[in-house]
C-alpha positions in Angstrom: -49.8 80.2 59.9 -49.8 81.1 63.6 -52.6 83.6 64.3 -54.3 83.1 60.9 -57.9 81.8 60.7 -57.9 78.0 60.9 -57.7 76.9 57.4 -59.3 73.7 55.2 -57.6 71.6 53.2 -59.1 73.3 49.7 -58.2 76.3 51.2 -54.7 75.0 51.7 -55.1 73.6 48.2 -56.0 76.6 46.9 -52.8 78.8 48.3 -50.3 76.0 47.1 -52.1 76.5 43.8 -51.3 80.2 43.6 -47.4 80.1 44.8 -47.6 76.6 41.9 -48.7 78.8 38.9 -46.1 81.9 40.1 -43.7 79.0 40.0 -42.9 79.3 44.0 -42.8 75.8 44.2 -40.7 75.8 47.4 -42.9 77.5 48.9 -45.9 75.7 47.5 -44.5 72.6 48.5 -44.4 74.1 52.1 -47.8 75.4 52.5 -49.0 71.5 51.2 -46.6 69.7 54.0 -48.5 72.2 56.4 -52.3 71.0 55.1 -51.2 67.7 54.6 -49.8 67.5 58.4 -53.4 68.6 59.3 -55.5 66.6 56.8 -53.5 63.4 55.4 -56.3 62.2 53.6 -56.9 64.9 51.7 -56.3 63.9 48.0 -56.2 66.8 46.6 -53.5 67.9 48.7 -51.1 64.9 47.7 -51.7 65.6 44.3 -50.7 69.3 44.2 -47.3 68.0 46.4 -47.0 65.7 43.0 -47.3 68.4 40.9 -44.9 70.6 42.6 -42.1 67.7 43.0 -42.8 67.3 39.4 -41.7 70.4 38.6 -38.7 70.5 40.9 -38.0 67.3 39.0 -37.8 65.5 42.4 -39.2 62.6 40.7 -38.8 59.5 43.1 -40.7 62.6 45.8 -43.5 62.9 43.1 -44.5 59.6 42.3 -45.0 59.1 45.9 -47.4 61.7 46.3 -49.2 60.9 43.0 -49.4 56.9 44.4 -50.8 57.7 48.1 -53.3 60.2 46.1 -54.2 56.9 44.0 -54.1 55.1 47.3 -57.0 57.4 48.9 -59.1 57.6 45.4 -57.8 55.1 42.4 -60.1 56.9 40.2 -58.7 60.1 40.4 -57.8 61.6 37.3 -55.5 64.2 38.2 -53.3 61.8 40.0 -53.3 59.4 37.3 -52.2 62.3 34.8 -49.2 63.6 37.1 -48.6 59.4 37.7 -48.1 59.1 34.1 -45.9 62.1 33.5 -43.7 61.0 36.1 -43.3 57.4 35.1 -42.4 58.9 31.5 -39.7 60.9 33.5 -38.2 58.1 34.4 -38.6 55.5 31.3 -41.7 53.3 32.0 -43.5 54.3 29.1 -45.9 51.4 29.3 -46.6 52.5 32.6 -47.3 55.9 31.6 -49.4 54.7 28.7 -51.5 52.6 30.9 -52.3 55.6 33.3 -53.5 57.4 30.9 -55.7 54.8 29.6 -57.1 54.9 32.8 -57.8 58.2 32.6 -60.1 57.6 29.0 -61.8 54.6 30.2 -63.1 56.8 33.1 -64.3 58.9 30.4 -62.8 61.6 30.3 -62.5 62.2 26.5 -64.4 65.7 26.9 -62.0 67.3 29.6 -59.8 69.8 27.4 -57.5 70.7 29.3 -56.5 67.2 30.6 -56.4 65.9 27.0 -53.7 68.4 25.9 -52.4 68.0 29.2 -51.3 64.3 29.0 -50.8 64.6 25.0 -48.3 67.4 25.5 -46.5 65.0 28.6 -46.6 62.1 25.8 -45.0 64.8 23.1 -41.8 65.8 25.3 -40.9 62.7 25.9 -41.6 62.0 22.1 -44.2 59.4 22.6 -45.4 60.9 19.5 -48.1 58.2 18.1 -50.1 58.8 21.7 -49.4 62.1 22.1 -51.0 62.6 18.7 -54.2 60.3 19.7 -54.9 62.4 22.6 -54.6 65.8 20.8 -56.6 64.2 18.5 -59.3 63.0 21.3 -59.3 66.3 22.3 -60.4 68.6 19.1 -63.0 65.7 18.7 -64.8 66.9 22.0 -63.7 70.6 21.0 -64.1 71.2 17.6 -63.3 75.0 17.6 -60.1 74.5 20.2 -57.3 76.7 18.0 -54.7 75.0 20.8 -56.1 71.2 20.5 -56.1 71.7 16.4 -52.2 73.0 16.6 -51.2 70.4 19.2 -52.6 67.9 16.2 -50.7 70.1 13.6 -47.4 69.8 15.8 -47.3 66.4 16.2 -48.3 65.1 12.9 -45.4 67.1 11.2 -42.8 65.3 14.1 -44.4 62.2 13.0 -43.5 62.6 9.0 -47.3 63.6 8.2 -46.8 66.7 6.2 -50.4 67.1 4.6 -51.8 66.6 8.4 -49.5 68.8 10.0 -50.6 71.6 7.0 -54.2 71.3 7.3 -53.8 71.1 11.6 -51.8 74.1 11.3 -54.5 76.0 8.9 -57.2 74.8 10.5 -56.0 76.3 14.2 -55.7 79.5 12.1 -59.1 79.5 11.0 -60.4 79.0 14.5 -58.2 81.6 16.1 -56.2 83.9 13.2 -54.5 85.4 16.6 -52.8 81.7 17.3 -49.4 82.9 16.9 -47.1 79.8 17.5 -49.1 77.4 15.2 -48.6 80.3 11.9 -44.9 80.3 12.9 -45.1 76.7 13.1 -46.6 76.8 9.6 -44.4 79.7 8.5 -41.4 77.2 8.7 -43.1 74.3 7.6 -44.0 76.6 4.2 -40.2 77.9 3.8 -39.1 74.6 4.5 -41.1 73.0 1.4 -40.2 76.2 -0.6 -42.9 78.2 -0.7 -41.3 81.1 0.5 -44.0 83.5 -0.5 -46.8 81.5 1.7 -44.0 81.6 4.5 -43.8 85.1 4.4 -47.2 85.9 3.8 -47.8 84.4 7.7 -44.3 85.5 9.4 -45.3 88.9 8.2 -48.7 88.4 10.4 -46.4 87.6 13.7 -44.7 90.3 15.7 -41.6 89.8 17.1 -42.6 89.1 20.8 -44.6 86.2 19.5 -41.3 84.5 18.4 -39.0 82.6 20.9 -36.5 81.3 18.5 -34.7 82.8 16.2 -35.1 80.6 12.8 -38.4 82.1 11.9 -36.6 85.5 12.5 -33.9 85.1 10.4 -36.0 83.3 8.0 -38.5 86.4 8.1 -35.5 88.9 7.8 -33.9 87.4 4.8 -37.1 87.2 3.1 -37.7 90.8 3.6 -34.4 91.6 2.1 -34.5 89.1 -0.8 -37.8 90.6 -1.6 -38.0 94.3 -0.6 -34.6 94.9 -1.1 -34.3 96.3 2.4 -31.0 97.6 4.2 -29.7 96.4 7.6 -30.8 99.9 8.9 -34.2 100.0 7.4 -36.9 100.8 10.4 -38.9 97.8 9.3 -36.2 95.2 10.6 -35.1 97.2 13.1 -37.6 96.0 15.6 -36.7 92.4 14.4 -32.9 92.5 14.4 -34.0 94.0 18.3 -36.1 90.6 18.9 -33.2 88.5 17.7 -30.7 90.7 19.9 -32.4 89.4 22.6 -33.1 85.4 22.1 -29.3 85.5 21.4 -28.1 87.4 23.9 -27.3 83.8 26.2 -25.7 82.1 22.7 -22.8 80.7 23.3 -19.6 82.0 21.2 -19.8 78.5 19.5 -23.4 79.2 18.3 -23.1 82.7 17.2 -20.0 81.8 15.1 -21.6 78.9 13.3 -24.7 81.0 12.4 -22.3 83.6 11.0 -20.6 81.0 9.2 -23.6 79.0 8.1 -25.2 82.8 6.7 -22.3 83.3 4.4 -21.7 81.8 1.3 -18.4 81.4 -0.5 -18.8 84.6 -2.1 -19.0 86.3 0.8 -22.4 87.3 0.2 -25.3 86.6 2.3 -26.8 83.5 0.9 -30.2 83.6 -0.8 -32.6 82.5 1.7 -33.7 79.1 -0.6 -29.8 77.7 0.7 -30.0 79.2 4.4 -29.9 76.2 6.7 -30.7 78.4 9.7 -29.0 76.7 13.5 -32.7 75.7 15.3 -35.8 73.6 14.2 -39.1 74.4 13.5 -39.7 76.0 16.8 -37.6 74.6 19.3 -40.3 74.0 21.5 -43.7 75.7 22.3 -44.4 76.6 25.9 -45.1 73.8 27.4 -43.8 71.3 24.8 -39.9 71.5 25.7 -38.3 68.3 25.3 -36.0 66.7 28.0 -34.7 63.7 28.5 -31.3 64.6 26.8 -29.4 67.4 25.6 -31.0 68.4 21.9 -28.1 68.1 19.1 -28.1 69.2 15.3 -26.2 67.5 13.0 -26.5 67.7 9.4 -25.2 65.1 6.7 -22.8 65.8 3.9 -26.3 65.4 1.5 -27.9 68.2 3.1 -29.9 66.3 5.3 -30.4 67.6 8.7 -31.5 65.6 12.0 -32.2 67.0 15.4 -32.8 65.6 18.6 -30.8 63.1 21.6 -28.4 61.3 20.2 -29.8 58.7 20.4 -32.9 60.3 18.4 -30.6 61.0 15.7 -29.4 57.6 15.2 -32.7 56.4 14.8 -33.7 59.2 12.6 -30.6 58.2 10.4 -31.8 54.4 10.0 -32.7 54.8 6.7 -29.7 56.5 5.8 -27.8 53.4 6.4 -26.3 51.9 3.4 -24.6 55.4 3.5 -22.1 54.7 6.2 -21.4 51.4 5.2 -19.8 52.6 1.7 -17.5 55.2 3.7 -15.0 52.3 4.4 -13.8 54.2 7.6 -14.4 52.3 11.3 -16.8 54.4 13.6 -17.3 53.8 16.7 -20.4 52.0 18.0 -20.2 51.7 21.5 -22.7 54.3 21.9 -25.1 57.1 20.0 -23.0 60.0 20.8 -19.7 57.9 19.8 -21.3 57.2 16.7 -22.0 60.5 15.6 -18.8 62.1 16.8 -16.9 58.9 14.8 -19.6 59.7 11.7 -18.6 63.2 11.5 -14.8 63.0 12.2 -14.9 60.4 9.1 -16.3 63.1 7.3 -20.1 62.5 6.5 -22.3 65.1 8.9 -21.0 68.1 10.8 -22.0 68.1 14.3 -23.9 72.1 14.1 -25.1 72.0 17.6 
């Protein structure tokens, strides 16, 4: 900073800010110690350091930013957001829960981006009840948010409410026909039910830089050869097979051999696309809504059924499933979630696809 103007600390704030959303958080982080080290009380300033630990996932680092911010103003609502995420980072969901209370009962129920904000936090870390309240807390102060309505959309399918997630999903349409994830959201949701003709009426409203995952675009591209009766070299998928080229291009072997495998049926035909069990979930996540916490597995049972998530996840996704392993009179290991699936599928009763 030598021979710069002297700076204040919103200008400070303001530069860290910048380098944040360019995701220079090194230097972000540096351009904070240097307002900080000139004005310590400066709340703002802790809680950008917060943020920018956050995202470096120095967690222990953030939390103690987020706490001396709280120290200087317990009513700030920024702090108490980045608090929360952190404390769901590490496990303390309570915590986290109780921080953003905090945040409503300062009433702050009308701030949009702060709602989506803490629901989305709450919905990686699949906290899904609250994550669905706040979205929900959020399209009531904004009825015409297309985002808020989707977020409500996304997390009411992961929570087993179809008819919300479909009118969520349609109603973020009608707000903003442009909204691209929430029609490929609904595009899956639609094939998955069957209704392959509603799915491609809305994948065929998407372009292929809207997508990133491939299920919707192999969905898409077998629909438009079950029902056009279109060619591999047809100019219409070319641009498609391109878009896939691309999200694949970092697959491992492993993955690009199942998904050949998965694709063709014992004919040696391309399967129709009502049996396709295409590698991915709806969307694997929407910017902004990637989950962590554990490496994301698919596995899918010898019924058909198919569960994705931690291991751990899955097991509890498979609870109702029980009474099925206990008929297999085989011994599978216990010890752990990942044991058990690896025991499940090596007695035969899911294959492990991811």
């Amino acid at each position: 900073m030598t021979g710069e103007p002297f700076l204040s600390s919103d200008e400070y704030d303001d530069r860290a800010h910048q380098l944040y959303n360019e995701g220079q958080y090194d230097d972000a982080i540096e351009v904070l110690r240097d307002g900080l080290s000139l004005y310590p009380n400066a709340v703002e300033l802790h809680v950008g350091m917060g943020y920018a630990r956050l995202a470096r996932e120095e967690f222990a680092w953030a939390r103690k930013s987020f706490e001396e911010a709280l120290t200087l103003d317990p009513d700030h609502e920024d702090a108490l957001a980045g608090l929360g995420e952190v404390l769901l980072k590490v496990g303390d969901r309570p915590g986290a829960v109780t921080c953003f209370e905090r945040i409503l009962n300062l009433g702050f129920q009308d701030d949009h981006d702060l709602m989506l904000q803490v629901g989305r936090a709450l919905f990686r870390e699949s906290v899904l009840d609250q994550a669905r309240r706040f979205f929900e807390v959020a399209i009531t102060a904004h009825a015409n948010s297309a985002e808020a309505a989707a977020c409500v959309g996304y997390a009411s399918h992961r929570l087993g409410d179809e008819g919300g997630a479909l009118f969520w999903l349609r109603r973020a349409l009608e707000l903003e026909p442009g909204h691209a994830e929430s029609r490929i959201y609904l595009a899956n949701l639609l094939y998955d039910r069957g209704e392959y003709e509603a799915a491609l009426f809305h994948l065929e409203r998407t372009t292929p830089d809207d997508h990133v995952d491939t299920l919707a675009i192999w969905r898409l591209l077998e629909l438009k050869r079950s029902v056009y009766k279109l060619t591999e070299d047809d100019p219409e998928v070319k641009p498609w097979n391109a878009r896939l080229g691309e999200l694949t291009a970092e697959a491992s072997p492993d993955d690009l051999l199942l998904a050949e495998i998965e694709a063709i049926g014992s004919d040696g035909q391309v399967r129709d696309p009502r049996q396709l069990e295409l590698f991915g979930t709806l969307l694997t996540e929407l910017a902004g809504m990637k989950k962590s916490g554990g490496e994301i597995h698919r596995v899918r049972t010898t019924a058909g059924r198919v569960y994705e998530g931690t291991w751990e996840e899955i097991v509890h996704q498979m609870k109702d499933d029980a009474a099925d392993w206990a008929r297999t009179g085989v011994t599978i290991s216990a010890t752990d979630a990942e044991s058990f699936i690896r025991g499940s599928a090596e007695a035969g009763l899911l294959r492990i696809l991811h």
